[in-house]
N, C-alpha and C positions, 0 to 999 in steps of 0.2 A: 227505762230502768228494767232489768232485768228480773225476772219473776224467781223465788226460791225451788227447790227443786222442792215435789210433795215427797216424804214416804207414806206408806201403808201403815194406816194405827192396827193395834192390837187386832179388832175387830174383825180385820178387813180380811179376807180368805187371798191367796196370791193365785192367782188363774192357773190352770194346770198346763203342761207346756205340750206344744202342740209338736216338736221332734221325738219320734219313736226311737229306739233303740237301733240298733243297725242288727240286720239279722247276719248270725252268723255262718260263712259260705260252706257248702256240702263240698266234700269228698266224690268227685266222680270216676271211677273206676272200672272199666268194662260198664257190664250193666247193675252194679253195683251203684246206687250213693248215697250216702250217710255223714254221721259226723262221729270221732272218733273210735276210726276200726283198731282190731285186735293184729288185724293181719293186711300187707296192702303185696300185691305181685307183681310181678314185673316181666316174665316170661315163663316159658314150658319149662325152662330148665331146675327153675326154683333158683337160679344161682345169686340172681338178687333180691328175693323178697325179704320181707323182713315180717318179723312175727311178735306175739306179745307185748304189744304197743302198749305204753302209758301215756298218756295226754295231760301236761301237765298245763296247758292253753290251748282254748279254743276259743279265740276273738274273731270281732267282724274285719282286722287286719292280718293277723298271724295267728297260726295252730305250732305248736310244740308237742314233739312227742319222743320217747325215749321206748325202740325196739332192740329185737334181736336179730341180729341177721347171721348169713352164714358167708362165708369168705372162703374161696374156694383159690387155692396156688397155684393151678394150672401147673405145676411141675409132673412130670414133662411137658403135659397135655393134660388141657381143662377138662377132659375127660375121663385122663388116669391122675389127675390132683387131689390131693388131700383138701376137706374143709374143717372151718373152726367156727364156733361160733362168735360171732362177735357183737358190740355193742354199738347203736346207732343213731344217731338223733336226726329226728324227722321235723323239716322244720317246712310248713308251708304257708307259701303270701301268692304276694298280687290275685285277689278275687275279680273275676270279671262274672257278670249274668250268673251272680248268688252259686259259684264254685271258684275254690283253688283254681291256679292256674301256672304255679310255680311250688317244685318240690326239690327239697338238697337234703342230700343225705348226708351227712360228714360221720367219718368213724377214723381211728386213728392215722389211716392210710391216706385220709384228704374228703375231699367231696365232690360227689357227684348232682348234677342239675339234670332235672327231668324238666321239661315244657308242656305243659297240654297245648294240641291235641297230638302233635307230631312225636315227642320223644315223652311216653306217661304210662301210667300203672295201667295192667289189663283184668285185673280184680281186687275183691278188699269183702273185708266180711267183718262182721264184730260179733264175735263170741261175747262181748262183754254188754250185750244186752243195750247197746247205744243206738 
């Protein structure tokens, strides 16, 4: 015959659970890393960093974040091109060894995938005290 299942009377405290939280992965950035920078770079030129970051997520799977960037037309030449600034959402995953490893920028023109270590940011800073 098969025994009832027990519950836990009133009394009884429930054992505290022995899985921790997932820590969530750092930003690595040149010699840079943190978690939710103001600013993240991408080359000497500035042509693709992006600035003024909001972070509206930062999990132990995905970060979310809404910058500014500047968008340059290369008309004639990315050189003599006009920029604008424009709007950018930073979304980064795949965490390996407690950092990002995976960044896409998407702004109206499409998106772009950064990889760490081969194609990825070479600075980041937080003004915003993070």
């Amino acid at each position: 015959m098969a025994t009832p299942a027990r519950t836990a009377s009133a009394n009884q405290q429930a054992s505290p659970s022995t899985s921790q939280p997932a820590e969530t992965p750092l930003l690595i950035a040149g010699s840079w890393s943190g978690r939710d920078p103001s600013s993240i770079q991408f080359g000497g030129d500035g042509g693709s960093d992006v600035r003024a970051c909001r972070w509206s997520t930062w999990r132990s799977t995905e970060a979310l974040g809404y910058c500014t960037g500047a968008y340059n037309n290369c008309v004639p030449t990315c050189a003599q091109g006009t920029s604008a600034n424009i709007q950018v959402q930073v979304t980064l995953t795949t965490p390996a060894d407690g950092h990002w490893t995976r960044m896409v920028f998407t702004d109206s023109a499409g998106s772009n995938v950064w990889t760490y270590p081969s194609y990825w940011a070479v600075g980041a800073d937080n003004s915003n005290g993070g």
